[in-house]
C-alpha positions as CSV (number, residue, x, y, z in Angstrom):
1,X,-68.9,38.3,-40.2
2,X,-67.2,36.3,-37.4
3,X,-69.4,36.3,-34.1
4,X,-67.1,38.3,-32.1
5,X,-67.1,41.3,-34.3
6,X,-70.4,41.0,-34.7
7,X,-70.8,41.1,-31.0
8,X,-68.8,43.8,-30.5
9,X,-70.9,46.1,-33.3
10,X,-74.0,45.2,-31.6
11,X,-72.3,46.1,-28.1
12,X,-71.9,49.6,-29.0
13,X,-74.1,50.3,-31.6
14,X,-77.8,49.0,-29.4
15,X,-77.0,52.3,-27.4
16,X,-79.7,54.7,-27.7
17,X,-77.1,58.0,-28.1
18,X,-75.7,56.3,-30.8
19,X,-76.2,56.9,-34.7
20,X,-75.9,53.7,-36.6
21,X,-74.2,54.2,-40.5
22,X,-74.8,51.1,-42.4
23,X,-72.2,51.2,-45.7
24,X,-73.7,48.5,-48.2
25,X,-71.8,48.2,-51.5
26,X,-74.8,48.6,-53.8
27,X,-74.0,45.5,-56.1
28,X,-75.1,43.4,-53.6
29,X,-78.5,42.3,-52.2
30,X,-79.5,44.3,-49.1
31,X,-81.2,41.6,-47.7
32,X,-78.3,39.6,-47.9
33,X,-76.1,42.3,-45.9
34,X,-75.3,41.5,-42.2
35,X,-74.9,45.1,-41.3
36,X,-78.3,45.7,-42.5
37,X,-79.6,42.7,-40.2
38,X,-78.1,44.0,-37.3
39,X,-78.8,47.7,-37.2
40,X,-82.5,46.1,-37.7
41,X,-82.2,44.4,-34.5
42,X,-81.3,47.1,-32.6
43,X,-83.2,49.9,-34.0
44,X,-86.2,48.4,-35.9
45,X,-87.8,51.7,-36.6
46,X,-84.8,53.2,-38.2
47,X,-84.7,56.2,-35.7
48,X,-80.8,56.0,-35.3
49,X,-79.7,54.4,-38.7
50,X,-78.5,56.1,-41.9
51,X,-77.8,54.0,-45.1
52,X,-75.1,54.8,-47.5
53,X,-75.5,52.5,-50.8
54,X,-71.8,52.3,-52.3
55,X,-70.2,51.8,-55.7
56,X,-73.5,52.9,-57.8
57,X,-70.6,52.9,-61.0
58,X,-70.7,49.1,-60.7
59,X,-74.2,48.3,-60.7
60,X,-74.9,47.4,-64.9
61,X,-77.7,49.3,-66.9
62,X,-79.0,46.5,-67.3
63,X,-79.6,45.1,-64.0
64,X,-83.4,46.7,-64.0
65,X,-84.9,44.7,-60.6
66,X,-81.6,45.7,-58.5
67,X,-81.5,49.4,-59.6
68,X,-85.1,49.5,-58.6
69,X,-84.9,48.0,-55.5
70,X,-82.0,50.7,-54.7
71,X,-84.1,53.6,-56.1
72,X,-87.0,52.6,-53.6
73,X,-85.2,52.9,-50.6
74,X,-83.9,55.7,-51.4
75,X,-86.7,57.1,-52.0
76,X,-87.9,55.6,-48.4
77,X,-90.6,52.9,-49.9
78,X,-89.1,49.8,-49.3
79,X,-86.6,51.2,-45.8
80,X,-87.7,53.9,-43.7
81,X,-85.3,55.4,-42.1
82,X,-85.6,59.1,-40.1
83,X,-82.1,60.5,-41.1
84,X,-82.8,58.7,-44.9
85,X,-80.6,57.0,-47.0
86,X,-77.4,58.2,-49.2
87,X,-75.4,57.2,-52.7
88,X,-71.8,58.0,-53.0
89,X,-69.7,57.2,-55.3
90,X,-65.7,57.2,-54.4
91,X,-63.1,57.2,-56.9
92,X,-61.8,53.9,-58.9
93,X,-58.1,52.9,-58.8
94,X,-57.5,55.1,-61.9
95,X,-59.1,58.1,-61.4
96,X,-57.2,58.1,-57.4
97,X,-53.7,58.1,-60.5
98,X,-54.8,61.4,-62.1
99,X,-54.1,63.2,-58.3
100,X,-57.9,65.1,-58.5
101,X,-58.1,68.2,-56.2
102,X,-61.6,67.6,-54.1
103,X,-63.5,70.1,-55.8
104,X,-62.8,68.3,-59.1
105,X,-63.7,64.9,-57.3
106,X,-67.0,66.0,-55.7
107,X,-68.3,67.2,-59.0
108,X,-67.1,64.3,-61.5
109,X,-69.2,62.5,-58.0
110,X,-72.4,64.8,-58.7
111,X,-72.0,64.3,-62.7
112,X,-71.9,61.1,-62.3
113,X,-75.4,60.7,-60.2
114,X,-77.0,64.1,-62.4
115,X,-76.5,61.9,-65.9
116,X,-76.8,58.5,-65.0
117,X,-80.5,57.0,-64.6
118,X,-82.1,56.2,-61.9
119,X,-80.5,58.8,-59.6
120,X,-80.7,61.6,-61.9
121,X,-85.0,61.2,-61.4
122,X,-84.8,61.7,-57.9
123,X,-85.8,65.3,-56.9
124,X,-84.1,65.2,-53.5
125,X,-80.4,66.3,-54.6
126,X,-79.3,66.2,-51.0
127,X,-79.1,62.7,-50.9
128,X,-75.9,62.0,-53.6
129,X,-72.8,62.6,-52.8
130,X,-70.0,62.2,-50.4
131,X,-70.1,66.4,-49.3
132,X,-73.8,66.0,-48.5
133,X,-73.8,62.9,-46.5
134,X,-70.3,64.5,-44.7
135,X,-72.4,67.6,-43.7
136,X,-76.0,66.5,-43.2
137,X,-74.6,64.0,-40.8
138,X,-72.4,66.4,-38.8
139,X,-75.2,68.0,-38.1
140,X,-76.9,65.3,-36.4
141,X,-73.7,64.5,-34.7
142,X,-73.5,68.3,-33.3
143,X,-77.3,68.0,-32.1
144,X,-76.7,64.7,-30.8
145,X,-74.0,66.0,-28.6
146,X,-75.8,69.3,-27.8
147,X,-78.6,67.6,-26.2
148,X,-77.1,64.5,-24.3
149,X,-74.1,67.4,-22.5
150,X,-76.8,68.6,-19.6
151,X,-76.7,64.2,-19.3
152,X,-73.3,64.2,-19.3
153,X,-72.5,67.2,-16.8
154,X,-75.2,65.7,-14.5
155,X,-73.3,62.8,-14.4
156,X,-70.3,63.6,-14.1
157,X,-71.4,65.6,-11.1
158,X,-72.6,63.0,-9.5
159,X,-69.6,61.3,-9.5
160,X,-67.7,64.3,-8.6
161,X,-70.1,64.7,-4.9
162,X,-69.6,60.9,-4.9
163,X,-66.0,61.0,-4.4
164,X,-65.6,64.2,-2.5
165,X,-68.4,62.3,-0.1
166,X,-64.9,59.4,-0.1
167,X,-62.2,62.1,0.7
168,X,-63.9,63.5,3.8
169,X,-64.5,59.8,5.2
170,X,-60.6,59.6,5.1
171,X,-58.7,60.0,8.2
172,X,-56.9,63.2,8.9
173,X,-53.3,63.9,7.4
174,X,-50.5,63.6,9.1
175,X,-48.2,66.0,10.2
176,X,-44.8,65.2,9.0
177,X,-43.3,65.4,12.1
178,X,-45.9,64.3,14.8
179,X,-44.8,60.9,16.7
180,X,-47.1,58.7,14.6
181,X,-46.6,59.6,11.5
182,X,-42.7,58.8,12.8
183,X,-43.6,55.2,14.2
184,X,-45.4,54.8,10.9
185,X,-42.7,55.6,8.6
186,X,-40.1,53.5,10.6
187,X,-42.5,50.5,10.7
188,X,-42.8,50.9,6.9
189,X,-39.0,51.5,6.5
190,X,-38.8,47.6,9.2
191,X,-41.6,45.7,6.5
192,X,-39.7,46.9,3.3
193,X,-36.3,45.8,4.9
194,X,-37.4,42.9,6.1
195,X,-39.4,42.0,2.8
196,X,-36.2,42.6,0.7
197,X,-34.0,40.1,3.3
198,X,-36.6,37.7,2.7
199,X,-37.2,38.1,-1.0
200,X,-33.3,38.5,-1.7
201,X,-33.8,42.3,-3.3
202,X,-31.9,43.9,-0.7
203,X,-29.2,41.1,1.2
204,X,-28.7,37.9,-0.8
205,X,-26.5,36.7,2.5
206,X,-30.5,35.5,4.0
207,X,-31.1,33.7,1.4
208,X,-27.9,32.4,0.9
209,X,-27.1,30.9,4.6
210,X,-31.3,29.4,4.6
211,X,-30.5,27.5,1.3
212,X,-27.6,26.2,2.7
213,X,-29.1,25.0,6.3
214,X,-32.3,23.4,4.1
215,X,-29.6,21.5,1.8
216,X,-27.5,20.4,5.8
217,X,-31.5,18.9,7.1
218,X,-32.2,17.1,3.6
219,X,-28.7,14.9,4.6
220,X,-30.2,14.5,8.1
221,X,-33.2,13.5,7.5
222,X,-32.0,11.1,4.8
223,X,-29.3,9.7,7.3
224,X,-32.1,8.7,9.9
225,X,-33.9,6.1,7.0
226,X,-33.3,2.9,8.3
227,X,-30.9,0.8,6.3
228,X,-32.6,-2.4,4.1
229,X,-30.8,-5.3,3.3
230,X,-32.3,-8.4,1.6
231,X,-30.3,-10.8,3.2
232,X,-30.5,-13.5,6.0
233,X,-29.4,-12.8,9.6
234,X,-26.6,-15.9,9.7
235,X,-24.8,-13.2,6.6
236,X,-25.3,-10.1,8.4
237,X,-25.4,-10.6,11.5
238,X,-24.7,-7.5,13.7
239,X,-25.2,-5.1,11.0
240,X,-27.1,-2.1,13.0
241,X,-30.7,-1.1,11.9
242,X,-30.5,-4.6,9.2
243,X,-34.1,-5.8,8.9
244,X,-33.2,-9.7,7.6
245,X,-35.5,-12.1,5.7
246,X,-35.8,-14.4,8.9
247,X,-37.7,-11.8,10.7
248,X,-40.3,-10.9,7.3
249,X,-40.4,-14.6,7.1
250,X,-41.3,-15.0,10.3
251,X,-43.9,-12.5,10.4
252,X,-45.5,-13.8,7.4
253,X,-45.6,-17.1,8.7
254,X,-47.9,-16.0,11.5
């Protein structure tokens, strides 16, 4: 997981009226699962976490230590978690082709974990399937929401007196016809005029005539730079504002 993203999960998921899902495919190593390491990190008693444990179809009878170390969780000895831990199974590439109605996918789902070892051990039913994790965590979402709304109205009230405390420190409205608001709106109509002279939005004809008056001083002050002539004064003699090689001569000689 690039740092950024991993960043940003840990950004929204360390607050407290948050519930943390952590989706681990199940034929992989939990400890190896960055997920897992972050929710830890932010809530290391495993008040606000709920773990789903993916693709149980792909986990082999015969890899004995892995479905163990699944079936303990699960059964909360090896990761205690409050809201406890789910298996779902979603449907493989071929069985999304025979166009299932979702009835006939949630119990092909609960067939699969009733029949299959080591889930079909467990006592606790309400911990397989997708219908059961869908529901079970609604309801925490619904009480989750139910108890932070008194936070949420009291703040929002706050900031509601807040700003109503701003509106009254505002200066009265003006009428639309008193003599200030009159002087004001000329003034404003003067600044926006004047700003689209300057800026060209209104009359190009500004901008236009200052262009050409900076272009007229550029061949002034060009025509004021003395003229240099490397040449000696018996050549040019006369020639106005000449600067000869006599008089550098001269000066250097000194």
């Amino acid at each position: 997981m690039v740092p950024f993203v991993k960043d940003l999960v840990a950004l929204h998921i360390k607050k407290k009226n948050t519930l943390i899902v952590v989706t681990i495919p199940m034929p992989d190593e939990i400890d190896n699962q960055v997920a897992f390491r972050i929710a830890s990190q932010v809530d290391p008693k495993g008040l606000r976490t709920i773990g789903v444990g993916t693709k149980p179809d792909m986990v082999g009878a015969g890899s004995l230590s892995l479905l163990k170390t699944w079936k303990s969780i699960l059964e909360g000895d090896k990761w205690t978690l409050k809201h406890g831990d789910y298996r779902v199974k979603m449907p493989d590439d071929r069985e999304r082709q025979k166009s299932h109605t979702k009835p006939e996918w949630e119990k092909i789902e609960a067939d699969f974990f009733d029949k299959t070892d080591p889930w079909k051990t467990i006592g606790d039913r309400t911990r397989f399937g997708m219908r059961n994790f869908v529901e079970n965590t609604s309801k925490l979402l619904v009480a989750l929401i139910e108890r932070n709304l008194p936070i949420i109205k009291r703040t929002v009230d706050d900031l509601l007196e807040s700003e109503k405390k701003k509106l009254k420190q505002l200066p009265p409205r003006l009428e639309l016809d008193s003599p200030l608001s009159t002087i004001l709106q000329r003034v404003l109509a003067f600044c926006r005029t004047l700003q689209g002279s300057v800026l060209g939005t209104l009359d190009k004809g500004y901008i236009h005539r200052n262009q050409k008056r900076y272009d007229d001083f550029k061949v002034e002050v060009q025509r004021t730079a003395p003229t240099l002539e490397a040449s000696w004064r018996s050549r040019r003699e006369g020639a106005k504002d000449a600067i000869y090689l006599d008089d550098i001569s001269a000066t250097i000689g000194r």
